[in-house]
N, C-alpha and C positions, 0 to 999 in steps of 0.2 A: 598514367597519373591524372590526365584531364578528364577520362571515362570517371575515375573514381573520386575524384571533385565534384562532378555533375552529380552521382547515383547520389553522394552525402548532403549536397544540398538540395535537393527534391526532397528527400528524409526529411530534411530541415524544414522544407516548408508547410509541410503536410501537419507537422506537429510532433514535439519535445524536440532533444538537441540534436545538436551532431554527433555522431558516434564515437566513446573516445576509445583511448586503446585498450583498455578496461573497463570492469563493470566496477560500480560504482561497492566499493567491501569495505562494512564496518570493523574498527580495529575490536574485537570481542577480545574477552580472558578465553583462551580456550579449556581451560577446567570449570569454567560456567555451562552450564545447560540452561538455557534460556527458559526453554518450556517448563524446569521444575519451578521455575520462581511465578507461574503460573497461577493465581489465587481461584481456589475452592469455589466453583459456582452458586451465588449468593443466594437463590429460588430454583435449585435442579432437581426439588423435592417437588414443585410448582410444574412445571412445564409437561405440556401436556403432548402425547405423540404425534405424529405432523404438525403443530402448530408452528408459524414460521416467524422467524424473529430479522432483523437487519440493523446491520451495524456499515458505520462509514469511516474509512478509515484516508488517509494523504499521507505519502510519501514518495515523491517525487515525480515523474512523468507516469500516468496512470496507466500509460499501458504495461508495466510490469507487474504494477500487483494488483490489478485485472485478472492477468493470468496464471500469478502465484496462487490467487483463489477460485478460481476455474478450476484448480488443478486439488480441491482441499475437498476433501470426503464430507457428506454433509451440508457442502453448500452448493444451495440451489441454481443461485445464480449471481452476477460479478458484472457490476456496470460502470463504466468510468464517466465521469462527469463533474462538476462544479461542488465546494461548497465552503462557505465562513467566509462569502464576500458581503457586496453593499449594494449589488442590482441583481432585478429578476432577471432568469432566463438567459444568461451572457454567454455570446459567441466563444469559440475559442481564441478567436482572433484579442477581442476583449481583452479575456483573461491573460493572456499570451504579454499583452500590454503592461500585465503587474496594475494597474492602478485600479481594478475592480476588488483588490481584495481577498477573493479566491483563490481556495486551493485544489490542483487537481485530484480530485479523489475519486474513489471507488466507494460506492455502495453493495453492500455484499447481502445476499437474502440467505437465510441458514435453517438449516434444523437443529434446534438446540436438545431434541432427544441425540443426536449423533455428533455434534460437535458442539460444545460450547465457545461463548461469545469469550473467555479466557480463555481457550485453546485457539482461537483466533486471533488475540491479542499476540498470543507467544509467537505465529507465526507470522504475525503484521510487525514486530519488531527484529527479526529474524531475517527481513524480507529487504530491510534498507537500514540506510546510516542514522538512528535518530541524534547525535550525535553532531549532527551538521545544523547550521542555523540557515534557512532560506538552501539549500540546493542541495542537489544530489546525483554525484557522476558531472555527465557532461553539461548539468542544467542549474543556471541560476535563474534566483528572483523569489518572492515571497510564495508567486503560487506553488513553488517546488519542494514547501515547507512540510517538515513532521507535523501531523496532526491526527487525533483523534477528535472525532465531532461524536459525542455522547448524545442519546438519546432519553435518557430517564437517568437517575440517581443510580442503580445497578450498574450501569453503565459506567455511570463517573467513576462512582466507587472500585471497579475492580481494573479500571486504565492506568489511574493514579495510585494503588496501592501495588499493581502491576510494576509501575515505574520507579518507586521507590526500592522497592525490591532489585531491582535489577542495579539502580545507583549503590543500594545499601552493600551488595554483593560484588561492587566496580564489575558487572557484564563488559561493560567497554570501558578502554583507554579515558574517555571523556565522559563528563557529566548528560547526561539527555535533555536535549532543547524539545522535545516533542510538548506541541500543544495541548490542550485539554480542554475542550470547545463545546457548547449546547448547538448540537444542531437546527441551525434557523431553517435551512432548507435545502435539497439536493437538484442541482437541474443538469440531468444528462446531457452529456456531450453528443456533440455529431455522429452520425450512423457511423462516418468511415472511422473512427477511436474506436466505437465497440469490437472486443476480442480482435485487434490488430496487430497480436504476436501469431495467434492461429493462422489469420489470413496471409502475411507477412513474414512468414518464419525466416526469409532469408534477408530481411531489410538489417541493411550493416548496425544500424542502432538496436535493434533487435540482436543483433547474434552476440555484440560486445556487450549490451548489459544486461538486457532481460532473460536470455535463455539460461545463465549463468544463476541467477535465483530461482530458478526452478528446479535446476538440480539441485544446487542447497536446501531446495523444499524435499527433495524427495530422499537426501541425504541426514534431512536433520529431523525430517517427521515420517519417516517412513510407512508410520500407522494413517497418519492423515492424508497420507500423499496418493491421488488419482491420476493414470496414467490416460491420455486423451489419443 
């Protein structure tokens, strides 16, 4: 019992919570399909082949959907880091503090000839509770908050018409608190956050909530889902 004390709080210190005894599972309708409320990409007519697009997404401690997108056909790459606070460049420790403002988020870089920035929405709401105000699983505080940080009006447009959609259909038990934010600016996190389920597969905060949304990835998108 004192070994597995010690191993949860070293987790703890490192960064996100303590492991609980599940992962953190939105109450969905299960005759909703999330991905069909998916709205039409707005310029798919536009988009030109390799050109790379990025979107940023928060929900909850960023090393889960880091790796929920890591794991998504089409995207390039998956960074965890800061963003919709009120200082440059803020530690984790900072943000950790709640009073910078920020949320822990992932920057995700994509190719929009192979996935669309809606087909990542579907699977960024899929991915955690938006449903919760400020926390998710074993984590509170505002940096742990749903959010979407929008980079152009396309953007806006298919997050919030995304999310209406999903209220309009009751997807979940509850109303969605998920934000809907102009991204001011993203600043990565510390080397040791980047892809810390990969490095870490067996850190008990890992095994309780994040490996548990990746099978969900690979159960609910099976088209989109890469196996690593």
């Amino acid at each position: 019992m004192i070994k597995s004390i010690v191993i949860l709080s070293a987790a703890a210190a490192i960064g996100c919570g303590i492991a609980a005894s599940s992962a953190s599972k939105p109450d969905t309708n299960p005759n909703v399909n999330l991905a069909a409320f998916a709205p039409t990409p707005a310029k798919a007519a536009e988009t030109k082949p390799g050109e790379l697009q990025t979107a940023v997404f928060a929900g909850g401690c960023f090393w889960g959907i880091e790796a929920v997108f890591d794991h998504v056909k089409g995207v390039t790459e998956a960074k965890s880091g800061f963003a919709g606070g009120k200082i440059k460049n803020p530690s984790y420790d900072q943000v950790s503090d709640g009073d910078t403002g920020h949320a822990e988020s992932v920057k995700v870089t994509f190719d929009p000839s192979t996935v669309t920035y809606e087909q990542l929405l579907a699977v960024f709401f899929s991915s955690h509770d938006p449903t919760e105000l400020n926390y998710q699983g074993p984590d509170h505080g505002t940096q742990y908050r749903s959010a979407v940080f929008y980079q152009n009006d396309d953007q806006k447009k298919a997050a919030t018409d995304y999310i209406a959609s999903l209220n309009s259909a009751k997807a979940f038990s509850k109303p969605i608190v998920t934000e809907v934010s102009a991204l001011n600016a993203f600043y990565e996190a510390e080397a040791y956050h980047q892809h810390y389920l990969e490095k870490n597969p067996s850190d008990p905060y890992i095994v309780y909530n994040d490996l548990p949304k990746l099978e969900n990835l690979k159960n609910k998108f099976p088209d989109l889902y890469v196996g690593k």
